[in-house]
KOLBABA-365480 format. One record per residue (C-alpha): residue number from 1; residue in three letters; chain; x negated, y negated, z. Coordinates in steps of 0.02 Angstrom, whole numbers, plus 50000, padded with zeros to 5 digits. Layout:
REM residues N
pos: NUM	code: ALA	unit: A	X: X	Y: Y	Z: Z .
...
***
This chain:
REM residues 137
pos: 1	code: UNK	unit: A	X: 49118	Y: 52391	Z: 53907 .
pos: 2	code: UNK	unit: A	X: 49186	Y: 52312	Z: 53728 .
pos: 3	code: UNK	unit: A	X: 49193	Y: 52465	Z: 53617 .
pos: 4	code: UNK	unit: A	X: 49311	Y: 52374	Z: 53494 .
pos: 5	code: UNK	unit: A	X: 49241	Y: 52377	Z: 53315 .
pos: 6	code: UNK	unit: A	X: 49197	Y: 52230	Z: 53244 .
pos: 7	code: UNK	unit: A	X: 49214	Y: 52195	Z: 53073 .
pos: 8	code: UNK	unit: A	X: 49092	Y: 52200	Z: 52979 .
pos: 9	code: UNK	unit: A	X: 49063	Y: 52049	Z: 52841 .
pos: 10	code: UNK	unit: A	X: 49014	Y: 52083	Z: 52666 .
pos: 11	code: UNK	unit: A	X: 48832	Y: 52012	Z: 52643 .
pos: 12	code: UNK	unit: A	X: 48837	Y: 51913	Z: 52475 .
pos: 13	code: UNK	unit: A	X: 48688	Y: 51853	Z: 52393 .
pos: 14	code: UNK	unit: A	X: 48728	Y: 51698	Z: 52309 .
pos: 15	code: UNK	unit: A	X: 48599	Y: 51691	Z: 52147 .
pos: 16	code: UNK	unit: A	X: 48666	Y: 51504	Z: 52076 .
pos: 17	code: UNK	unit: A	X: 48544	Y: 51416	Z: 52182 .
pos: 18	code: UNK	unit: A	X: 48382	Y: 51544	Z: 52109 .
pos: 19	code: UNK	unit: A	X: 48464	Y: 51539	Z: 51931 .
pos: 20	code: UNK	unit: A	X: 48461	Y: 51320	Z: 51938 .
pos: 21	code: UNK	unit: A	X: 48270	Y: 51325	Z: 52001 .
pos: 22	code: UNK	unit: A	X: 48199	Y: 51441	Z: 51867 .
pos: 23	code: UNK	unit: A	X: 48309	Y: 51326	Z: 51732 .
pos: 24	code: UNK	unit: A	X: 48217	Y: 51187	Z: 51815 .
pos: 25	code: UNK	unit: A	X: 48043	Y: 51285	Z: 51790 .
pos: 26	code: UNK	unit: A	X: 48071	Y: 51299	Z: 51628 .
pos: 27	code: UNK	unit: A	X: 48114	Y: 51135	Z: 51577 .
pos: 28	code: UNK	unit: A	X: 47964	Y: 51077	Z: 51682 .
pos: 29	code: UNK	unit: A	X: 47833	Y: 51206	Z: 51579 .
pos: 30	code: UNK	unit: A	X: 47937	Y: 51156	Z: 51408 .
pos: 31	code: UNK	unit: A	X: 47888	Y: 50969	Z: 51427 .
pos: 32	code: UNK	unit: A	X: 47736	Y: 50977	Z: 51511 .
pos: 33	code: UNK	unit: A	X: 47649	Y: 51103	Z: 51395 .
pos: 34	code: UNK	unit: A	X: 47544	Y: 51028	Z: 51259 .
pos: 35	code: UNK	unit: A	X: 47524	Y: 51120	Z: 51078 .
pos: 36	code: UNK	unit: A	X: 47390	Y: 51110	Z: 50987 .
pos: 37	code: UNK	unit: A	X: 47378	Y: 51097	Z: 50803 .
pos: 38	code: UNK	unit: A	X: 47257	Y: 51211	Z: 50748 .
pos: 39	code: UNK	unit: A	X: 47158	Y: 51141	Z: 50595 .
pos: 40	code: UNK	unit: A	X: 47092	Y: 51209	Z: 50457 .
pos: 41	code: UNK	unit: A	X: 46946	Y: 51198	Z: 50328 .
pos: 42	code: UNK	unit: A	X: 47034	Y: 51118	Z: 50173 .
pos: 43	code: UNK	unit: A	X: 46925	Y: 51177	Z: 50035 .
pos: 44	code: UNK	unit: A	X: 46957	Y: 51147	Z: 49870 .
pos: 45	code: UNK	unit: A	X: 46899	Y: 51306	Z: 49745 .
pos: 46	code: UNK	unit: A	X: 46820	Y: 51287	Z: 49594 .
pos: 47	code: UNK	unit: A	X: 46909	Y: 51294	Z: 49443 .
pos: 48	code: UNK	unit: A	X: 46870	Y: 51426	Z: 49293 .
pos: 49	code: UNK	unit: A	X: 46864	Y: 51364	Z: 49124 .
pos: 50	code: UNK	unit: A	X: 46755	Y: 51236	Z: 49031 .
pos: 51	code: UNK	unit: A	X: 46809	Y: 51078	Z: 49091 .
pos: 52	code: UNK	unit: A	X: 46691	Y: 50937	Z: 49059 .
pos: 53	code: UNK	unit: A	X: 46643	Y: 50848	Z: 49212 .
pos: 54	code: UNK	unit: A	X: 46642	Y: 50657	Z: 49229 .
pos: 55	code: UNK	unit: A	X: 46494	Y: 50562	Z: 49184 .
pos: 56	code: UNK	unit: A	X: 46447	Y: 50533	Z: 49362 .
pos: 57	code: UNK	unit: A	X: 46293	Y: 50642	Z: 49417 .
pos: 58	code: UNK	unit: A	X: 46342	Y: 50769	Z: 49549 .
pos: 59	code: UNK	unit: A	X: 46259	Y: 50796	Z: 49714 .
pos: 60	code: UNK	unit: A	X: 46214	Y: 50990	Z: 49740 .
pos: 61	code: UNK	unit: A	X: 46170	Y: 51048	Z: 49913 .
pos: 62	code: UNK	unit: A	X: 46094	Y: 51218	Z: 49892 .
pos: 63	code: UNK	unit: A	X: 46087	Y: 51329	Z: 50052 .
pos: 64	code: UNK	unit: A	X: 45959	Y: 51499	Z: 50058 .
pos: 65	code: UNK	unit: A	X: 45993	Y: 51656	Z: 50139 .
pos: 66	code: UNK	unit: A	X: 45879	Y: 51590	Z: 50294 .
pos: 67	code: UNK	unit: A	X: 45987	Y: 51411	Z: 50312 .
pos: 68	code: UNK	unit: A	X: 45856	Y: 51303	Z: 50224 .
pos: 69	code: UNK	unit: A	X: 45968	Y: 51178	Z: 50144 .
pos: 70	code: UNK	unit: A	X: 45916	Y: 51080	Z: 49947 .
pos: 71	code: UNK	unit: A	X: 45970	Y: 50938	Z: 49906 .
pos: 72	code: UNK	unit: A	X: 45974	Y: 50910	Z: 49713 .
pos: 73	code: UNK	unit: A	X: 45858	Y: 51069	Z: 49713 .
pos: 74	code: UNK	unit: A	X: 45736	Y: 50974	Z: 49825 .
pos: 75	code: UNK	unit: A	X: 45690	Y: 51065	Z: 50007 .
pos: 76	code: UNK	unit: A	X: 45731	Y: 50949	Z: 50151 .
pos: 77	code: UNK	unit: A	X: 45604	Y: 50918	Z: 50264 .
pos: 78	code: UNK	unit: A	X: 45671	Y: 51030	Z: 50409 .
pos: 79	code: UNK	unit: A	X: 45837	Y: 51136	Z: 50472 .
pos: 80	code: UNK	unit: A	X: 45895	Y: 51027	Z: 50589 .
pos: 81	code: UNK	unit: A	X: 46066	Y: 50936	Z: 50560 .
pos: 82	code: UNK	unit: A	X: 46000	Y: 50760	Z: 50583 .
pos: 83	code: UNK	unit: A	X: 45884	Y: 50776	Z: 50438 .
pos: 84	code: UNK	unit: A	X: 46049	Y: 50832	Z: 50337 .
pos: 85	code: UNK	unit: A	X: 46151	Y: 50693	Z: 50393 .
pos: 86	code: UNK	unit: A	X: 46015	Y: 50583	Z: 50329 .
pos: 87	code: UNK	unit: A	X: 45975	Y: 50649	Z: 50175 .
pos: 88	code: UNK	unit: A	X: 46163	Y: 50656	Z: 50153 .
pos: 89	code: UNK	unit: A	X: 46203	Y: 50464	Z: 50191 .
pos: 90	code: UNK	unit: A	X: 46055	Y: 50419	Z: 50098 .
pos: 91	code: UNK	unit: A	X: 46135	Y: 50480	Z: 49930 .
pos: 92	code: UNK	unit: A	X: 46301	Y: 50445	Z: 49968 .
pos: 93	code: UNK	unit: A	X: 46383	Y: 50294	Z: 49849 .
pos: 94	code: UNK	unit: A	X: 46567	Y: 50312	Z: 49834 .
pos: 95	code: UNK	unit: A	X: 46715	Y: 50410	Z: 49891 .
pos: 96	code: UNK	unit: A	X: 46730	Y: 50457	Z: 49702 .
pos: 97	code: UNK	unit: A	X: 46541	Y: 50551	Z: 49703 .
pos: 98	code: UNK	unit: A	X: 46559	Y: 50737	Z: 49723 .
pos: 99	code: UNK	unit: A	X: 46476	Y: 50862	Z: 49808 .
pos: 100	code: UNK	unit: A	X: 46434	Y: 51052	Z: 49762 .
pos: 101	code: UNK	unit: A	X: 46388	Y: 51186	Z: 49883 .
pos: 102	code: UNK	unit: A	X: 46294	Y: 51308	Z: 49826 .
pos: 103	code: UNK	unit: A	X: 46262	Y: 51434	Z: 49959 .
pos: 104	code: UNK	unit: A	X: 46193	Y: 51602	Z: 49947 .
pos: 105	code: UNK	unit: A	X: 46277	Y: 51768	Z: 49988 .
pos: 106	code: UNK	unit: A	X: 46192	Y: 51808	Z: 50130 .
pos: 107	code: UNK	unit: A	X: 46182	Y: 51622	Z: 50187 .
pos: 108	code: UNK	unit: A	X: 46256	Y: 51614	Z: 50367 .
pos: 109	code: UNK	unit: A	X: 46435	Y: 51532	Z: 50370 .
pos: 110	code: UNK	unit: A	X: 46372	Y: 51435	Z: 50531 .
pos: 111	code: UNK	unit: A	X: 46242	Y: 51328	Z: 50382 .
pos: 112	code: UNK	unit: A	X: 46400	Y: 51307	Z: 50262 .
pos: 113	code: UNK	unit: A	X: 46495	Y: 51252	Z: 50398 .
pos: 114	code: UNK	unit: A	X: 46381	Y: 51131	Z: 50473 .
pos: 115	code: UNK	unit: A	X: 46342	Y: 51074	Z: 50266 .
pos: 116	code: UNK	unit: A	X: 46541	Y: 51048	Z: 50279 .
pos: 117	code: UNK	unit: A	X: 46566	Y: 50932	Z: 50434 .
pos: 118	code: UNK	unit: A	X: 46415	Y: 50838	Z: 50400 .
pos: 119	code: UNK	unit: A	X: 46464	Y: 50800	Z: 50232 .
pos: 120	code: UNK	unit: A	X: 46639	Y: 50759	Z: 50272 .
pos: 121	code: UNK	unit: A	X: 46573	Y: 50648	Z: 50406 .
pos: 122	code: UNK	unit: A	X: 46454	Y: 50562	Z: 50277 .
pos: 123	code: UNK	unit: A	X: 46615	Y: 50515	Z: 50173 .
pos: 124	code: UNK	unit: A	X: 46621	Y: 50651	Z: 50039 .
pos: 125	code: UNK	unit: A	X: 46794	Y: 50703	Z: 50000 .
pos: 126	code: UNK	unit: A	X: 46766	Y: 50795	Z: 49837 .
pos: 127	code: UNK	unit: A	X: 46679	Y: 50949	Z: 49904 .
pos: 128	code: UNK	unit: A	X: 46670	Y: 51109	Z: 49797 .
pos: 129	code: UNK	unit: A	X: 46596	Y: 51269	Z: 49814 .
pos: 130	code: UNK	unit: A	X: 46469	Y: 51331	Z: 49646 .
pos: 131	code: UNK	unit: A	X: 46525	Y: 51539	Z: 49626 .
pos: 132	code: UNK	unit: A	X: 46472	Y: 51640	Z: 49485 .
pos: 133	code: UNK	unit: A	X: 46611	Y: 51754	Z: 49394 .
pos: 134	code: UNK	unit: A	X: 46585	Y: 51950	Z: 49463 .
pos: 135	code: UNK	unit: A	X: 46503	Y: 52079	Z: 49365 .
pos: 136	code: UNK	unit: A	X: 46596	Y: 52221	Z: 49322 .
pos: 137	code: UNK	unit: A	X: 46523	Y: 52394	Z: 49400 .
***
């Protein structure tokens, strides 16, 4: 029998190899990945102060508390966004024609947002809100 003691090797883990494959990874998931812009509504606020307007007749699209929408204080025929896009396009002349909103408090942001893509859609680019100053309690 061989009773002579062997001896015994030191087990080394080399880690290079792992550490060049999750560099790799990364650089993979760096350039693949795609980032998305996330837009925003670009409003523009009204203004305080008495400024006289232009002599060009502005277009005011009223919205109720139950998303009935008024165009130059005259009810559309329906809710539906279709109807809105029409009425829109129909009284649309120039890039220079602006349009007021004028939506209630308790209108539902889902109608002032639809009023807001349809209309920027139709070609409006001057787009302002109508707000009345706050009473003091």
């Amino acid at each position: 029998m061989n009773f002579r003691h062997r001896k015994k090797r030191n087990l080394e883990i080399s880690i290079t190899p792992m550490i060049d494959v999750v560099f790799l990874l990364l650089i993979f998931f760096m350039v693949t990945t795609t980032f998305n812009k996330n837009t925003a509504l670009q409003i523009t606020l009204p203004e305080s102060g008495s400024k006289e307007l232009a002599a060009r007749k502005l277009l005011v699209l009223s919205i109720d508390s139950k998303s009935q929408y008024y165009l130059n204080e005259q009810s559309l025929a329906d809710n539906k966004l279709s109807t809105l896009t029409r009425s829109l396009a129909s009284v649309f002349k120039d890039k220079e024609q602006a349009l007021v909103i004028n939506a209630d408090a308790l209108a539902p942001y889902q109608a002032v947002v639809n009023a807001l893509d349809i209309a920027g859609r139709v070609g409006f680019v001057q787009i302002t809100f109508a707000t009345q100053q706050a009473t003091e309690k």
